[in-house]
N, C-alpha and C positions, 0 to 999 in steps of 0.2 A: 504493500500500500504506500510505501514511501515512495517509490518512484511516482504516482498518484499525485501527490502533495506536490514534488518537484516539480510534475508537467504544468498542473495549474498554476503554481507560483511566475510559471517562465510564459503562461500565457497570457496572466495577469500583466507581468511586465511589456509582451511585446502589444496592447492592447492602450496600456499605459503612453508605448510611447510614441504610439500611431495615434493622439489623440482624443484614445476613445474610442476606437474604430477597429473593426477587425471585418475584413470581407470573408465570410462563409458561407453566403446564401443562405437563403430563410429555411433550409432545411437542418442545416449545422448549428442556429441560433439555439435553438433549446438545447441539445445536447452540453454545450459549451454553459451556458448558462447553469445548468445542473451541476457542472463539473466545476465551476469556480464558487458559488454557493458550497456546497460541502465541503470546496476546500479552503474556508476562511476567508473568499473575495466575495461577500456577498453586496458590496457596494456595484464591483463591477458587473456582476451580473443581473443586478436591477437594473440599469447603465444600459445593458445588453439588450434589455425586454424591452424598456423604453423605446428605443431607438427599430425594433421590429416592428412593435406596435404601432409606431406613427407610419413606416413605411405600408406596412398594411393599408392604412386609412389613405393612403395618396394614390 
């Protein structure tokens, strides 16, 4: 499970420093969002849904 922890920490970062932003297609957004939630980023993965949800609506 540590490897786990590492990958989200390092996704967290590279999410961090693309502004916010990670291009995955709205099929990868939840996945990713689950995976940073449980691993202590649950800022960025509210961040995540946010940013799906609006795109939805346009």
């Amino acid at each position: 499970m540590r490897y786990l922890s590492h990958n989200a920490t390092r996704l967290a970062h590279l999410i961090r420093m693309n502004q916010g932003r990670l291009t995955t297609g709205f099929l990868g957004t939840p996945y990713l969002c689950e995976a940073l939630s449980v691993n202590r980023h649950k800022e960025l993965a509210c961040l995540k849904a946010e940013q799906h949800a609006r795109k939805k609506r346009v």
